[in-house]
N, C-alpha and C positions, 0 to 999 in steps of 0.2 A: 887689553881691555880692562884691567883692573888698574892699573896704572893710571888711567883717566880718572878713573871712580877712589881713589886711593882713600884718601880722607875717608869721606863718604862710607866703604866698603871697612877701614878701619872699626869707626864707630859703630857700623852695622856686625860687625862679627864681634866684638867685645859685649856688645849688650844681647847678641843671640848666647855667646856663650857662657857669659853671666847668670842672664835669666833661661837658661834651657833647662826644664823639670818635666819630666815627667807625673805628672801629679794628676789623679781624679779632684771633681768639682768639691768634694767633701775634706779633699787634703791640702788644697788651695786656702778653702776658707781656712782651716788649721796653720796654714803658713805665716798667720801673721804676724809671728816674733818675729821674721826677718823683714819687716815691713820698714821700710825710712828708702834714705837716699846713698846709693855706693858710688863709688870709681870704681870704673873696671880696666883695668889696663890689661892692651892685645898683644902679643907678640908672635913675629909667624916665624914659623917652624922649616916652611917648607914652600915654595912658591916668588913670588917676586911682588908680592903686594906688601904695602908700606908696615910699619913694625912701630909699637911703641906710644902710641895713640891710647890716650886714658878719654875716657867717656862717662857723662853723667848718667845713672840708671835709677828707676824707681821702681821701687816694692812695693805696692798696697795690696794690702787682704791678700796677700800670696801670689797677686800679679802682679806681672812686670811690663813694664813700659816705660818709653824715653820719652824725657822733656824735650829733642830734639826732633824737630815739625819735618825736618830731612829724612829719619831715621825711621821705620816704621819697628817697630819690636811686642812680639807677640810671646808669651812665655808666661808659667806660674813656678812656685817654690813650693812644695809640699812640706808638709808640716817634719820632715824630716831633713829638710837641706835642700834634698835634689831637686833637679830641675832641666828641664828641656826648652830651648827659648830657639825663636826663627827672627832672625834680623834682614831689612829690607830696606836699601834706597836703588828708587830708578831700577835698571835693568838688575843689579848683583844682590844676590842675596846668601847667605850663611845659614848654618845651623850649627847651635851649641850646647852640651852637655857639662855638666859642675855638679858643684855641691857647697853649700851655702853653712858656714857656722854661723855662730853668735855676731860676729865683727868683721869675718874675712872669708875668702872662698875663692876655687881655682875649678880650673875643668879644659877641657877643650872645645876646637870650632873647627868649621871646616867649609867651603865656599871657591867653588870653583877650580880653579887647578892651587888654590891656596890653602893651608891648616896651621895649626900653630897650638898655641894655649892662651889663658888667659887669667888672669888675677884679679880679685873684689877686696874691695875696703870701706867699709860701712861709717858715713860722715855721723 
């Protein structure tokens, strides 16, 4: 099943686990030093879905969302890093948890019988 969606399911769990914060509406707005555009690169851990897939992600005002019209990505960044992000194409979907510095940021994901981690780099 994910093997079909592989790409797709890639992109979709790097930018859930990018942009996964935890954050209230007031820590969101405060997020906005991490606000621009990252690479998140996915790698799975554990599972048999594809590995290695870097994905474009945006930060504005503490939310996160992809420029990829495939990709749905729901997530904010709180004014401290963290962050809780849901990724979604088609039927597979993830959920991811990080932490966001100045330039770069890691965390994990996880999405069906797949998990792994994943890595940010602020263009």
């Amino acid at each position: 099943m994910f093997k079909k969606f592989s790409a797709h399911i890639i992109l979709v769990r790097i930018t859930l686990c990018v942009l996964s914060l935890v954050a209230t509406p007031a820590a969101a707005s405060a997020g906005g030093s991490f606000d621009g555009s990252w690479n998140v690169k996915i790698v799975t851990q554990r599972g048999t879905c594809d590995s290695g897939a870097t994905v474009p992600i945006r930060v504005n005002d503490g939310n996160i969302a992809s420029d990829l019209s495939i990709v749905k990505v729901t997530g904010q960044v709180s004014a401290t890093g963290n962050l809780n992000v849901s990724v979604g194409s088609g039927m597979e979907h993830a959920n991811g948890t990080g932490h966001l510095t100045d330039n770069s940021g890691s965390g994990t994901w996880k999405g069906g019988l797949c998990s792994g981690i994943w890595t940010a780099s602020k263009n």
